[in-house]
C-alpha positions in Angstrom: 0.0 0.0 0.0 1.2 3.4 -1.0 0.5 6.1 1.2 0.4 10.4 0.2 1.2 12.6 2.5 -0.8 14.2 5.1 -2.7 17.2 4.0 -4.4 18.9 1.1 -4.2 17.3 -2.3 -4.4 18.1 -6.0 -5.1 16.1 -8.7 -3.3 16.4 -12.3 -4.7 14.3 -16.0 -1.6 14.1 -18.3 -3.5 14.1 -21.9 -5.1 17.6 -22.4 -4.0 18.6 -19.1 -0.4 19.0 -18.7 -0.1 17.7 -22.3 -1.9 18.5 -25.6 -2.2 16.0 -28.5 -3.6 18.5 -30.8 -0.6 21.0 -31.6 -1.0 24.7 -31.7 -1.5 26.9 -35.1 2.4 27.2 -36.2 3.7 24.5 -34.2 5.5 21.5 -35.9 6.2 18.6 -34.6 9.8 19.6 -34.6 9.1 22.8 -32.8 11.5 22.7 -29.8 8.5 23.1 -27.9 7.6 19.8 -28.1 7.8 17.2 -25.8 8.7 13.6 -26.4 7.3 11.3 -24.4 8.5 7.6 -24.2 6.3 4.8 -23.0 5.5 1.0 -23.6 8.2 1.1 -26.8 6.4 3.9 -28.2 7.5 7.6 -28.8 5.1 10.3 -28.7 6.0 13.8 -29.0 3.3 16.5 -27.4 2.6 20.1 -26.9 3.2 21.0 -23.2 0.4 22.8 -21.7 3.0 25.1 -19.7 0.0 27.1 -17.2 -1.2 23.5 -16.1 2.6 22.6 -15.5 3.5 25.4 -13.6 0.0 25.5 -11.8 1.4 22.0 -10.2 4.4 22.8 -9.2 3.2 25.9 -7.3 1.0 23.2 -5.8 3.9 21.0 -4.3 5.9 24.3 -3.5 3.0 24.9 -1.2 3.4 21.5 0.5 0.2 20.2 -2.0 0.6 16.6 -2.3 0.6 16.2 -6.3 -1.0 13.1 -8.0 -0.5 12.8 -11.5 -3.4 10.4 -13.3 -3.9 9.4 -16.6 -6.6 7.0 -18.5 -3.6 5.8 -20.1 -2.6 3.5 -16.8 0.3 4.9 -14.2 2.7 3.8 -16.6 2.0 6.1 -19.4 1.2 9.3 -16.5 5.1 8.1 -14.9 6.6 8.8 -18.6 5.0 12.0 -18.7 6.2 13.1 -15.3 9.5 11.8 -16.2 9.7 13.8 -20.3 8.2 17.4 -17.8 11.2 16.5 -15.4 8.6 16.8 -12.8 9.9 14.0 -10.7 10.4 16.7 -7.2 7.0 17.7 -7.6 4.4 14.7 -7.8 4.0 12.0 -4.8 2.2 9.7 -6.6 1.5 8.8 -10.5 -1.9 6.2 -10.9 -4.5 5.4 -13.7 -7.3 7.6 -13.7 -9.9 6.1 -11.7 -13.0 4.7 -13.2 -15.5 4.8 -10.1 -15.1 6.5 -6.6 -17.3 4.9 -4.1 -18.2 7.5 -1.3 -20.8 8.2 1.5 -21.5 11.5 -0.5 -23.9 11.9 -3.2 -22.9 14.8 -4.5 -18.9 14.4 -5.9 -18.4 18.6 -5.5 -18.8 18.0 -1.9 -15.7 16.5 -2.2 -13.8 17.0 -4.7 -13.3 20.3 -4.5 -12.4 22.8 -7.3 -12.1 22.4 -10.7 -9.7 23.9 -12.7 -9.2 23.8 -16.6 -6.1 25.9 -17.7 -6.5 26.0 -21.3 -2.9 26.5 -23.8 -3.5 30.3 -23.8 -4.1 30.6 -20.4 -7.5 30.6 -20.1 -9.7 29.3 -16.6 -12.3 27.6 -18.4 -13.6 25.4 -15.5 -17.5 25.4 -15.9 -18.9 27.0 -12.7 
């Protein structure tokens, strides 16, 4: 068993989160830019969403335990950590999850707040 520290928490997606797979107008894939992430015997190379990226590490400056989670299993979520160099930021890399099992109904009891940093900036977390 794996434990995060004690404390508040903040929860990170890799794709479309801290990396885009759609590349910005004017950006080639051999913009310098891009990121190249390697995973499973693949390569992929990504746009960095740099807001998101430096949203979490003001998160773990601030003693926010960081959890990186990705649909693509901890695996692929690790090699994105590891292509950011963002290995002194984020306690714990897992698969996103696919159920949460709670006593309340309502998940933004919980949860807390939502925040969607698009590549220009932009909060675009519907209220």
């Amino acid at each position: 068993m794996h434990k995060v520290p004690c404390g508040p928490t903040a929860f990170f997606d890799v794709d479309g989160t801290l990396l885009s797979w759609d590349t910005p107008e004017g950006v080639d894939i051999n913009d310098d830019r891009m990121v190249s992430v390697r995973c499973r015997g693949h390569c992929e190379k990504l746009f960095p969403n740099q807001h998101n990226i430096k949203l979490l590490k003001q998160f773990a400056q601030r003693g926010i335990a960081v959890i990186v989670w990705s649909a693509g299993g901890s695996d692929w979520a690790e090699a994105v950590v590891q292509a950011l160099n963002l290995e002194e930021y984020v306690s714990v890399v897992t698969g996103k999850p696919d159920y949460y099992i709670d006593d309340l109904e309502n998940p933004r009891e919980f949860m807390g707040k939502h925040i969607f940093i698009n590549l220009d900036g932009e909060n675009n977390a519907k209220k």
